[in-house]
C-alpha positions as CSV (number, residue, x, y, z in Angstrom):
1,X,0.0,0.0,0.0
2,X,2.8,2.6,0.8
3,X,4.5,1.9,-2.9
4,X,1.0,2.4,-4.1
5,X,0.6,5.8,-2.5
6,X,4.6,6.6,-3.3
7,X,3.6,6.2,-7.3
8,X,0.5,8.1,-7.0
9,X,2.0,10.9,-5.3
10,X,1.1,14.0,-3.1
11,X,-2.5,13.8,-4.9
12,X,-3.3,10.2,-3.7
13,X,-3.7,12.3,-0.6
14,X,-7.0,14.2,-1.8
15,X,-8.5,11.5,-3.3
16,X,-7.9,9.6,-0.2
17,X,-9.2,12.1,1.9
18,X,-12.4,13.0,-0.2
19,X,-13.1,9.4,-0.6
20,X,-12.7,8.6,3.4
21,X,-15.1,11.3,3.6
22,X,-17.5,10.6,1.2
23,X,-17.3,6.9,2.4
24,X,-18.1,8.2,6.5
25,X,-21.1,10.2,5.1
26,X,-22.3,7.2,3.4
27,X,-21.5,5.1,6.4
28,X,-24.3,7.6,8.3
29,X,-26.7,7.2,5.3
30,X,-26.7,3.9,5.8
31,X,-26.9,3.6,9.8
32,X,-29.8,6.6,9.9
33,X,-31.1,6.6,6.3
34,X,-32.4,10.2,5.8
35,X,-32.8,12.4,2.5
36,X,-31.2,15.5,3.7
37,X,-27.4,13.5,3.8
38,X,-27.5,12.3,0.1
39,X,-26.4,16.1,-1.7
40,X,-23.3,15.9,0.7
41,X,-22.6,12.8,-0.2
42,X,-23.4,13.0,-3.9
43,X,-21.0,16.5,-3.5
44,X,-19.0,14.6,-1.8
45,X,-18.3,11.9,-4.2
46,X,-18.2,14.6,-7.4
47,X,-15.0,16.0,-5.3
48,X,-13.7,12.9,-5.1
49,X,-13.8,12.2,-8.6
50,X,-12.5,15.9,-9.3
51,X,-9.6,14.6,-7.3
52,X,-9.3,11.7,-9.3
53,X,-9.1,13.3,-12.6
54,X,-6.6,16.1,-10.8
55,X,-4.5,13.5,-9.5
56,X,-4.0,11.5,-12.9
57,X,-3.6,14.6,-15.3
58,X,-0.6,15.7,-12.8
59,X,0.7,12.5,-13.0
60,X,0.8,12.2,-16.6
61,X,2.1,15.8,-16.6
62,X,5.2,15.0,-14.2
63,X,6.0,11.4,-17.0
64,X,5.8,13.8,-19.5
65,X,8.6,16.5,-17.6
66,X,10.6,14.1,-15.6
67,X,11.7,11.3,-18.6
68,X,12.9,14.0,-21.2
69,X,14.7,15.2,-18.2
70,X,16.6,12.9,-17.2
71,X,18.7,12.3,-20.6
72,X,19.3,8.5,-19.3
73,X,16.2,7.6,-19.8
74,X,15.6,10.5,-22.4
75,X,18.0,8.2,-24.9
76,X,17.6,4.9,-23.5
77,X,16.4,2.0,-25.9
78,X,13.7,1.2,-23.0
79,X,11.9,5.0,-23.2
80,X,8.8,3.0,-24.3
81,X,9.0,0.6,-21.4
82,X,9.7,3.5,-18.8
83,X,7.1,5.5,-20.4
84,X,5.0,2.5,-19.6
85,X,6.0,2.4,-16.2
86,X,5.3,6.1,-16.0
87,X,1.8,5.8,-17.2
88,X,0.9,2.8,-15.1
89,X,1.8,4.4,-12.0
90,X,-0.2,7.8,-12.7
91,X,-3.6,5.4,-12.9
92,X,-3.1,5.2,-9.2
93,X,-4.9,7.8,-8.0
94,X,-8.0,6.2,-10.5
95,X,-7.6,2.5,-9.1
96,X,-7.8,4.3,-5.4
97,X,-10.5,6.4,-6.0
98,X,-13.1,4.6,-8.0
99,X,-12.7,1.4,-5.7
100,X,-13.4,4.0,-2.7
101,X,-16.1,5.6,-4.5
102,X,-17.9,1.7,-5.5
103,X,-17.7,0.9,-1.8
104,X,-19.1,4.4,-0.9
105,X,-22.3,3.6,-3.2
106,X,-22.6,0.3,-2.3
107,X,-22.7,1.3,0.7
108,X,-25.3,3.9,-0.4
109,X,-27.8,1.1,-1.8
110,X,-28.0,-0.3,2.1
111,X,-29.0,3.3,2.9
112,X,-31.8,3.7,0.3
113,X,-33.4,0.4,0.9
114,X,-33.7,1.3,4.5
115,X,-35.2,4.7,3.4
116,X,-37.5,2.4,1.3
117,X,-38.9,0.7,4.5
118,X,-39.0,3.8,6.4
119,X,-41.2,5.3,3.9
120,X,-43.6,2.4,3.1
């Protein structure tokens, strides 16, 4: 998990901290179902993916400065292969995020059937 968060970077951060949020407020949806908490959560959950899509483009955008750098890797035979590398590592913040934000929904769903009952 900590080479995970290393190759995503300083933005893992924010999408770890919107998602932990988002995930909490769902968390209460689900234990006191009431339709006053689901616009936080839905604001909640566009931040994180905001965050997400922050988080990748400055990722992409530090491959894209830090290979033709470095003029190792800027004329190595494997600049392919370490652009690969580069790109991988930048869908981090993605892999994090959208995992977080299927539990926070699913999580969601338990909340809304409940409302369901409550208001039959």
């Amino acid at each position: 998990m900590v080479e995970f968060m290393r190759a995503g970077g300083v933005p893992m951060w924010f999408v770890l901290l919107f998602g932990v949020l988002a995930l909490i407020a769902a968390g209460f949806f689900a234990w006191r179902p009431e339709p006053r908490k689901i616009d936080a959560i839905k604001a909640l959950s566009i931040a994180t993916v905001f965050s997400i899509a922050s988080a990748i483009v400055s990722d992409i955008a530090a491959v894209g400065s830090k290979v033709p750098a470095n003029p190792e890797w800027a004329h190595s035979p494997d600049l392919p292969l370490i652009v690969m590398q580069g790109v991988s590592e930048s869908m981090a913040p993605g892999i994090l995020g959208f995992s977080i934000l299927s539990l926070v929904w699913l999580v969601m769903s338990v909340g809304h059937r409940r409302l369901g009952r409550q208001l039959a």
